[in-house]
C-alpha positions as CSV (number, residue, x, y, z in Angstrom):
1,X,-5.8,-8.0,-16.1
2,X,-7.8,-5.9,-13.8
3,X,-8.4,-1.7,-14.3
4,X,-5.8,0.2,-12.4
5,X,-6.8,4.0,-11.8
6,X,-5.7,7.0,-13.9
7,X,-6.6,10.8,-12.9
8,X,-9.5,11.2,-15.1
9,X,-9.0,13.5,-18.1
10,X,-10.3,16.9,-17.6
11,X,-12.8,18.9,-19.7
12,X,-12.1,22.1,-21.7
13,X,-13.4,25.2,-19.6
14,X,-16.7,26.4,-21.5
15,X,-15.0,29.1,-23.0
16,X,-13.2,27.5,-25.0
17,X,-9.5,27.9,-23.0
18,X,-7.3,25.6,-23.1
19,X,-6.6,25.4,-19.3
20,X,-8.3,22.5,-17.5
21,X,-10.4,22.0,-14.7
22,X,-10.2,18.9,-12.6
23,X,-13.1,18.2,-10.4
24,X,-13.1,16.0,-7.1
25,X,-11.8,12.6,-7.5
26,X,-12.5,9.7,-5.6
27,X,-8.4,8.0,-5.2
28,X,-8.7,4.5,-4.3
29,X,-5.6,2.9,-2.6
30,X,-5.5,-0.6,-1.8
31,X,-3.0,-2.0,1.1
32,X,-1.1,-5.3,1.4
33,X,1.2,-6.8,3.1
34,X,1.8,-9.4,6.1
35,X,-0.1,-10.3,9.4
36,X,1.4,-7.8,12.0
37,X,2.9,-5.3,10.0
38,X,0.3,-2.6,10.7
39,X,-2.1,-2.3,7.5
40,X,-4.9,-1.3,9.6
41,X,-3.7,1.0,11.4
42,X,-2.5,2.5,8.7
43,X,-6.0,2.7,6.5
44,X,-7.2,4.2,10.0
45,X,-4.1,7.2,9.9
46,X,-5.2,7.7,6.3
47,X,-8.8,7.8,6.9
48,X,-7.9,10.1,10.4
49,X,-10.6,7.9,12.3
50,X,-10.7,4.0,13.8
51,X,-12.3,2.5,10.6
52,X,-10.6,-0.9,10.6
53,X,-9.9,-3.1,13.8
54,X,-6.7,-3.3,15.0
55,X,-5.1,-6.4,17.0
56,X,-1.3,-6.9,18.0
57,X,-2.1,-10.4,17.0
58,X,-0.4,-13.3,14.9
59,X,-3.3,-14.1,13.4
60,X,-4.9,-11.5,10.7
61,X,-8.4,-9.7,12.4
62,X,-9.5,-8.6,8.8
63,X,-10.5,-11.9,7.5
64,X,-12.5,-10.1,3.9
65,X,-11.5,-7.0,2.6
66,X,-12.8,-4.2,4.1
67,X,-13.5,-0.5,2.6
68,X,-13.8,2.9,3.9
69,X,-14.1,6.2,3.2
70,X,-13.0,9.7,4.2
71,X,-14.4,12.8,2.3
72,X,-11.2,15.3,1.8
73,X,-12.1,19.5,0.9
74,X,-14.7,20.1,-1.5
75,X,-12.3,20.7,-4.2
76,X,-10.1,17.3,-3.7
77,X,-12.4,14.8,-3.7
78,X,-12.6,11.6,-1.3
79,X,-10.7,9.0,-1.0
80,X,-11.5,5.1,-0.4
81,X,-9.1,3.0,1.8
82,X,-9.2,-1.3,1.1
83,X,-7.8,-3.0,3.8
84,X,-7.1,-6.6,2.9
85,X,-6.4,-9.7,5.1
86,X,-2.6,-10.0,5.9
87,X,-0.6,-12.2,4.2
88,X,1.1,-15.1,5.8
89,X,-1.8,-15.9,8.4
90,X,-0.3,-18.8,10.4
91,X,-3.8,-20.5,10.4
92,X,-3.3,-21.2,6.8
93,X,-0.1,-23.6,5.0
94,X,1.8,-21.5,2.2
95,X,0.0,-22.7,-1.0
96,X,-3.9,-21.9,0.8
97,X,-2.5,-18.6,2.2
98,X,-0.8,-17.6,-1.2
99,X,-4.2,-18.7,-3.4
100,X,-6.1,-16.4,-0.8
101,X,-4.0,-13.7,-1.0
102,X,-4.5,-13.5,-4.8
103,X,-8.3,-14.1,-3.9
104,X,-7.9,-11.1,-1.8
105,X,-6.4,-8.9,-4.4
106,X,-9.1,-9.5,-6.8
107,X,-11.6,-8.7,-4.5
108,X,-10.3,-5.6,-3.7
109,X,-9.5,-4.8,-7.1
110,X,-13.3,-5.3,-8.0
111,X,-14.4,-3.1,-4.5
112,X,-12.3,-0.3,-6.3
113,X,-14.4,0.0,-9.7
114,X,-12.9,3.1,-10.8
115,X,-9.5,1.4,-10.4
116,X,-7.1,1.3,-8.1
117,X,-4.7,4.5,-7.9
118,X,-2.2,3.0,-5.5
119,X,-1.1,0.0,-3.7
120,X,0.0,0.4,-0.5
121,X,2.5,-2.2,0.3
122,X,2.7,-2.2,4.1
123,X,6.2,-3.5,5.5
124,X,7.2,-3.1,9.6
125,X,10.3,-1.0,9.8
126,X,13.4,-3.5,11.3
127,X,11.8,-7.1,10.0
128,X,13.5,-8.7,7.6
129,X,11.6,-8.5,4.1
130,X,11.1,-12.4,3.6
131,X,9.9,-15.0,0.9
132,X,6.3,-14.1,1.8
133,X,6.8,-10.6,1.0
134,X,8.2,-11.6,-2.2
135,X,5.4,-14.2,-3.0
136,X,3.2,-10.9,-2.4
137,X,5.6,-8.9,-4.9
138,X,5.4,-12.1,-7.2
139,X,1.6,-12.2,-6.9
140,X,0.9,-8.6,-7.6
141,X,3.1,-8.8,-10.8
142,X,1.4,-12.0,-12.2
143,X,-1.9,-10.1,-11.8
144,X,-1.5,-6.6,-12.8
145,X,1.2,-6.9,-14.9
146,X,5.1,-6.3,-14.7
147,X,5.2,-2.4,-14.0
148,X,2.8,-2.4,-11.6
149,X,5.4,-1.6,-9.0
150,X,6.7,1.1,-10.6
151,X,3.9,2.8,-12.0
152,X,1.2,2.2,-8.8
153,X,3.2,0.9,-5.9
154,X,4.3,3.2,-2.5
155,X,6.0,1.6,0.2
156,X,4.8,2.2,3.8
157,X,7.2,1.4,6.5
158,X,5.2,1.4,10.2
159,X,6.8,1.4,13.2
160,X,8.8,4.5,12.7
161,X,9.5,5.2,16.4
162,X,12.3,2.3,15.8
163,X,13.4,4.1,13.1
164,X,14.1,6.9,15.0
165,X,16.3,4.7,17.9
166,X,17.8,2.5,15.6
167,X,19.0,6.0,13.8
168,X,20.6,6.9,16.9
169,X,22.8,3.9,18.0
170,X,26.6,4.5,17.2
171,X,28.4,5.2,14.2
172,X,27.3,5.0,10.9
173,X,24.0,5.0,12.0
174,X,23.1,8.3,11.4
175,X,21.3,10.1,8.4
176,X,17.6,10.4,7.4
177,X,15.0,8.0,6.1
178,X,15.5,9.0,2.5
179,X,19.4,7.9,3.0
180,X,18.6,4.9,4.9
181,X,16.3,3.9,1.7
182,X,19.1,4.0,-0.4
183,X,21.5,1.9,1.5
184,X,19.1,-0.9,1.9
185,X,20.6,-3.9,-0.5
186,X,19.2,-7.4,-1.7
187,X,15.1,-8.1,-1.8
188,X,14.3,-4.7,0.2
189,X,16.9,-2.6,-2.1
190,X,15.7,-4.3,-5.3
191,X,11.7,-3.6,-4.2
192,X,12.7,0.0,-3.4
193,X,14.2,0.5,-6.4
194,X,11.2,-1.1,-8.9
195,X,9.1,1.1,-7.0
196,X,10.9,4.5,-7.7
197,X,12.2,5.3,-4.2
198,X,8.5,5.6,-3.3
199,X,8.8,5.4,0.2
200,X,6.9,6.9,3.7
């Protein structure tokens, strides 16, 4: 099993109250998830600056995990962004492409040696969430244990802008993102569930 992160514990004040003081933190988040869907540009949007390369290819640009860094106010710390290869890279057959993924995790895992405080699990808004998505699910649990989702996992849906269309096509089709989390059913539905409606 590999460290996941926890908010360190903070020292008694020097006069002996029992209030706490928490001092910066570095919060590592890790994202997966398939070729296409957007990690990247999503690290970059966290970050607030073009750290990772972006491509509107089929084929994953981030071929090793990459790692960067954006400093937050004094008082909140930093906070390190690991971008890993997409999953499903049609270069590779499924059995290569599922071994590297778990290669992928681990290496991320061990860029993040205070732990990892989140897993960003990167899904485009309107595909279909597909056997390779739950291979990723699969591999995630068989690594980090069976609560990982639940206790470190936030979903990230890019590609909003359909959101906001599809939202406004005919009946029924109305309602905010929070809503249209809850009607989602089957493999999506369940994921959203494990992970405690954890969604943005």
């Amino acid at each position: 099993m590999f460290k996941l992160g926890k908010r360190p514990q903070p020292p008694l004040m020097p006069n002996g109250n029992k209030k706490f003081k928490f001092g910066p933190i570095q919060w590592n988040l890790m994202m997966i998830g398939k070729t296409g869907h957007g990690k990247s540009s999503t690290g970059n949007s966290i970050l607030g600056r073009t750290a990772f390369v972006v491509s509107d290819s089929s084929e994953s640009e981030t071929d090793a995990v990459q790692v960067a860094f954006t400093s937050l106010s004094a008082d909140r710390g930093s906070v390190k962004v690991a971008d890993t290869p997409g999953i499903g890279d049609t270069r590779m057959d499924t059995v290569t492409a599922i071994r590297k993924a778990c290669k992928d995790l681990e290496s991320g895992i061990q860029k993040c040696p205070g732990g990892v405080h989140a897993f960003l699990l990167v899904l485009k808004y309107g595909n279909r969430f597909t056997e390779e998505e739950s291979r990723t699910v699969r591999s995630l649990k068989s690594l980090l244990g069976e609560d990982v989702l639940r206790r470190h996992c936030v979903i990230v849906f890019t590609h909003g802008e359909l959101f906001d269309l599809s939202r406004k096509k005919g009946p029924g089709n109305s309602g905010d993102f929070s809503s249209w989390c809850c009607e989602q059913t089957g493999g999506l539905g369940d994921l959203i569930e494990e992970c405690q409606h954890r969604c943005v």
